[in-house]
C-alpha positions as CSV (number, residue, x, y, z in Angstrom):
1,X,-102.6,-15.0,-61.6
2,X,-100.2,-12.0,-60.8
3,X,-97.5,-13.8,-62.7
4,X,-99.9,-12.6,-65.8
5,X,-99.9,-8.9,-64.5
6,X,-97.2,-7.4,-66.1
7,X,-96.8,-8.9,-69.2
8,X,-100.6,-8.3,-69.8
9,X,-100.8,-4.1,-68.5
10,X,-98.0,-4.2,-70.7
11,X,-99.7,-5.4,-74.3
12,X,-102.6,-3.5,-73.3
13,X,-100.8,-0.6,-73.1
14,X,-99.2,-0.8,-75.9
15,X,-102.4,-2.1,-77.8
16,X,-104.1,1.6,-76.5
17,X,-101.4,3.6,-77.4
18,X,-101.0,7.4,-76.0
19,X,-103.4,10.4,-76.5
20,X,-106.6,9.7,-78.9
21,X,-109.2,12.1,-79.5
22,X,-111.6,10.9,-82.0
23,X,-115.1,12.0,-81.9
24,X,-116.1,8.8,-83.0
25,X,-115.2,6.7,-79.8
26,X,-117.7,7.8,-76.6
27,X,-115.0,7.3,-74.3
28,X,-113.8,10.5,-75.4
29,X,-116.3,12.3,-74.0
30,X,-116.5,13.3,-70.5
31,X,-120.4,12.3,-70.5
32,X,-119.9,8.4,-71.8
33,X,-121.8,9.2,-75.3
34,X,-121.3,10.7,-78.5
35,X,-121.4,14.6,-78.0
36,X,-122.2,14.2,-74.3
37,X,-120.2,16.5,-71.9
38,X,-116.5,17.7,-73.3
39,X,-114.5,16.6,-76.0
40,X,-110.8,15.9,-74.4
41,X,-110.1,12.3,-75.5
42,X,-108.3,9.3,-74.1
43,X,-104.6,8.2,-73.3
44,X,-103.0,4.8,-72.8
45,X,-107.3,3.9,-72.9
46,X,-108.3,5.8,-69.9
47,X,-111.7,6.7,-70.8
48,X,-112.4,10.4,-69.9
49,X,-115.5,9.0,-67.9
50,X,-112.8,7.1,-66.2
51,X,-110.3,9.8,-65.3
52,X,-113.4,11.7,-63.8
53,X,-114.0,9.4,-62.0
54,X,-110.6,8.7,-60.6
55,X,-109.7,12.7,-60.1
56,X,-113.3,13.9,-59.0
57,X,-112.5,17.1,-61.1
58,X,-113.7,18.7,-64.5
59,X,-110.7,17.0,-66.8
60,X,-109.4,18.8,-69.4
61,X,-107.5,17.8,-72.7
62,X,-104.4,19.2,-71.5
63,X,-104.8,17.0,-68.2
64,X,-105.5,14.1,-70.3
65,X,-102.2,14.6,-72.4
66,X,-100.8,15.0,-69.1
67,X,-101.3,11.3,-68.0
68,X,-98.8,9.2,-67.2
69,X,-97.7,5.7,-67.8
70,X,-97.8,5.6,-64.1
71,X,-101.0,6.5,-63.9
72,X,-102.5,4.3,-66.4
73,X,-101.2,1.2,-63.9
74,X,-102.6,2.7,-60.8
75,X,-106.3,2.8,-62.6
76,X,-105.7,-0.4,-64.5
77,X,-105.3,-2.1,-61.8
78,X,-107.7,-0.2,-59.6
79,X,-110.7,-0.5,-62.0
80,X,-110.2,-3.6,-63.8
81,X,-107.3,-5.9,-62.7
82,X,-109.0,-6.0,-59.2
83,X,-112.8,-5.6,-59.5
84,X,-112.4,-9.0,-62.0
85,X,-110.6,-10.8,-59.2
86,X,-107.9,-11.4,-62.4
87,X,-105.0,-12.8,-59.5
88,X,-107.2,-15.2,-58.8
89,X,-108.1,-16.4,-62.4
90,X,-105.4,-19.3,-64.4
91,X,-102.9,-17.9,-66.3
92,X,-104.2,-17.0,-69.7
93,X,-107.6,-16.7,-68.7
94,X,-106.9,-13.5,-66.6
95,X,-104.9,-11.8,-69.5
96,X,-108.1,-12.7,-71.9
97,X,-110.6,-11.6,-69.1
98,X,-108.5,-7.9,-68.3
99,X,-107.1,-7.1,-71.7
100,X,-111.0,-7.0,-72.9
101,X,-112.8,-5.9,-69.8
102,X,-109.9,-2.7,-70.5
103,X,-111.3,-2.2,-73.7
104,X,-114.8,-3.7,-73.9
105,X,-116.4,-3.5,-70.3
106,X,-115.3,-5.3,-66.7
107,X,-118.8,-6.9,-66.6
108,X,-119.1,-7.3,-70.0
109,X,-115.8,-9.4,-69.9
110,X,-116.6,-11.5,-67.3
111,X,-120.1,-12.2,-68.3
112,X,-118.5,-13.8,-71.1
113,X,-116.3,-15.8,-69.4
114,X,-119.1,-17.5,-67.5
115,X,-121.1,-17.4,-70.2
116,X,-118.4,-20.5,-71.4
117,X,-118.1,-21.9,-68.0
118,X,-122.1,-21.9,-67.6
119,X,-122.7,-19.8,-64.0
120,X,-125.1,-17.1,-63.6
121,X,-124.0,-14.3,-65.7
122,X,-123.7,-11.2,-62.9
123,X,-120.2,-9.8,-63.7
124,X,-119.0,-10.6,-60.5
125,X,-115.6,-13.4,-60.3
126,X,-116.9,-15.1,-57.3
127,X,-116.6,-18.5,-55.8
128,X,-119.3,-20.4,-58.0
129,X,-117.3,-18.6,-61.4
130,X,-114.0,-19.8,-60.0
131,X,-115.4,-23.5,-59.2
132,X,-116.8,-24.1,-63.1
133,X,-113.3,-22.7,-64.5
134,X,-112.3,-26.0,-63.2
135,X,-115.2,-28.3,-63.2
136,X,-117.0,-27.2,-66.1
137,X,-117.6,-30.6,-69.1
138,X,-114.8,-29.9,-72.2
139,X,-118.2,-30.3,-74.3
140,X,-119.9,-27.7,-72.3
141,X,-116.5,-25.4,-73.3
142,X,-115.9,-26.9,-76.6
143,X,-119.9,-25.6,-77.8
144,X,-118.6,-21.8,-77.9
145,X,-114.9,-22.6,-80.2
146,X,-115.1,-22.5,-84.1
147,X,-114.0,-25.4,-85.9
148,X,-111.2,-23.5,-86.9
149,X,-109.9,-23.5,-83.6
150,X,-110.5,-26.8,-82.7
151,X,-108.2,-27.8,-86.0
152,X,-106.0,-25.6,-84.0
153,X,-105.8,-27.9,-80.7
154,X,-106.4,-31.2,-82.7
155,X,-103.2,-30.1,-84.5
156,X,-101.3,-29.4,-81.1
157,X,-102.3,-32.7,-80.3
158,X,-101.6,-34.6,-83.4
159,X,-105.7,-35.3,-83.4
160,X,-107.1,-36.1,-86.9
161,X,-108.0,-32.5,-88.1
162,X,-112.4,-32.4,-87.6
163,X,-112.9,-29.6,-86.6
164,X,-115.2,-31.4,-84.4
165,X,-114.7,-31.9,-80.6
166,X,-114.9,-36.0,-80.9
167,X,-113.9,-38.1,-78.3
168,X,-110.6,-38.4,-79.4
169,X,-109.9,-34.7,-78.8
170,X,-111.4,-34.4,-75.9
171,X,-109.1,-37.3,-74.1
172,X,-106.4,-35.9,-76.1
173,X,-107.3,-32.8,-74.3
174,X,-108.3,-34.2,-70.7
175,X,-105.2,-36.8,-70.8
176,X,-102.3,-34.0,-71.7
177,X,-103.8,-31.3,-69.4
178,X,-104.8,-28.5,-71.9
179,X,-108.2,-27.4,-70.6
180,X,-107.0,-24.2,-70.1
181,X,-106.0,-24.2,-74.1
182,X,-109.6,-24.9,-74.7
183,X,-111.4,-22.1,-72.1
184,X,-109.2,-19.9,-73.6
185,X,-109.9,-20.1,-77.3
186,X,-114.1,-20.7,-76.2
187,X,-113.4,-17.0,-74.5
188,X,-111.7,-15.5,-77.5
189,X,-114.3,-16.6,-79.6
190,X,-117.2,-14.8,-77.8
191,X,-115.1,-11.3,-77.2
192,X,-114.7,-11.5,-80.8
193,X,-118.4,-12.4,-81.1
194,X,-118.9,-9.7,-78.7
195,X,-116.7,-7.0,-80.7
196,X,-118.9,-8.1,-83.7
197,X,-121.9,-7.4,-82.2
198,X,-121.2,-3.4,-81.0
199,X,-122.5,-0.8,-83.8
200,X,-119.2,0.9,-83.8
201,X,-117.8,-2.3,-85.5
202,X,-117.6,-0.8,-88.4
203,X,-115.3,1.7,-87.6
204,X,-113.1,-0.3,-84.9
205,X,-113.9,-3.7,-86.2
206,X,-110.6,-4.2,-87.6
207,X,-108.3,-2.9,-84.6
208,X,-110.8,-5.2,-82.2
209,X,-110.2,-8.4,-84.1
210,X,-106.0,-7.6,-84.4
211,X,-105.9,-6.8,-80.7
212,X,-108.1,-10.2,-80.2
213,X,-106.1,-12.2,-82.2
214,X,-102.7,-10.8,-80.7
215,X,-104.6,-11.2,-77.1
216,X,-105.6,-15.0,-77.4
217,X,-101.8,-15.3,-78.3
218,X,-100.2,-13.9,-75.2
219,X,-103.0,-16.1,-72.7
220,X,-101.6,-19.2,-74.8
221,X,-98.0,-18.2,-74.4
222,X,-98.8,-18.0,-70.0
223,X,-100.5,-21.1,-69.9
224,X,-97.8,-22.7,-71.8
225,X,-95.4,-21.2,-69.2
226,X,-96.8,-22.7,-66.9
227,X,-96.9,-26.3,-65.7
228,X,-99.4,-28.8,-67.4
229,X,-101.7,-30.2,-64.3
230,X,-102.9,-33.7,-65.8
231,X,-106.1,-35.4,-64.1
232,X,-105.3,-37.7,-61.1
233,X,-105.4,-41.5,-62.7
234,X,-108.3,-43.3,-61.4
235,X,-108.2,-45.6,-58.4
236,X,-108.6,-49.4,-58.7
């Protein structure tokens, strides 16, 4: 939703922080890879591949250092916000789907989110992707959560503590209109699934799961702003 936009280029920029330059992290590199092209870093998470991309020019370090809080909105929004059709996502789920496309991939991000929602996994937020946010079974959604976080929504709910998505969760769920609280803890779960599974965990592992943690957070405080949409009760 654009009601998400601010608040969430705001924690990712504060979540990237200003000018990086560890040879660790490929985005550093003007050629995508490890040693591949120039050295000259990142700022506010603009990938150097990214900010050649952007300026069609041989970017420098000093040029890097030279960004601008200006600019990292202009490319945020140019090469993530928009490309994952994030205004047209719910609230929460579009914070989840850009914070980690930012750091992890666009189509990597929204593969996972229809991974939960069970489309065809092409990267691309189209019309069939934004139908199953909607229509897709809680039990189909509920598959990807930990039982840690369903204790989480049981608890919300004041639901017996399973772990398990029973029936009485899931009408708790359906009946007080917090899908959206279940998409977005089934998403969270596979970006940190998906952090897990990069061979730089190791080194970034820990800053991955924080920012994960923290992101999950700020989709659950915009979905709680917004107003609960409870099923239609059933004709007689």
């Amino acid at each position: 939703m654009r009601q998400s936009l601010e608040p969430t280029l705001k924690f990712t920029l504060q979540h990237e922080g200003g000018y990086s330059s560890n040879r660790a992290d490929p985005g550093n590199w003007t050629g995508g890879r490890v040693g591949s092209g120039q050295l000259v870093g990142t700022k506010y998470g603009l990938s150097a591949p990214l900010v050649v991309r952007d300026r069609g020019l041989c970017v420098t370090a000093q040029q890097m250092k030279l960004l601008t809080e200006s600019d990292f909105r202009k490319m945020a929004i140019q090469y993530f916000w928009k490309p994952m059709e994030c205004s047209l996502l719910p609230a929460g789920l579009d914070a989840l789907v850009f914070d980690h496309g930012f750091n992890a991939g666009a189509k990597t991000s929204v593969r996972l989110l229809q991974q939960i929602v069970g489309v065809d996994q092409d990267g691309i937020v189209g019309p069939a992707t934004l139908k199953a946010i909607g229509t897709v079974g809680l039990a189909d959604v509920g598959r990807f959560c930990s039982a840690n976080q369903i204790k989480i929504i049981q608890a919300q709910l004041s639901c017996p503590q399973t772990g398990l998505l029973d029936a009485q969760t899931l009408d708790a769920i359906n009946h007080r209109g917090r899908r959206l609280d279940l998409l977005c803890f089934a998403l969270n779960s596979q970006q940190l699934a998906d952090y897990r599974s990069k061979k730089s965990f190791t080194v970034f592992g820990g800053g991955w799961i924080h920012r994960a943690d923290e992101r999950l957070q700020l989709a659950l405080s915009l979905v709680y702003a917004q107003p609960v949409v409870k099923p239609a009760p059933a004709s007689a």
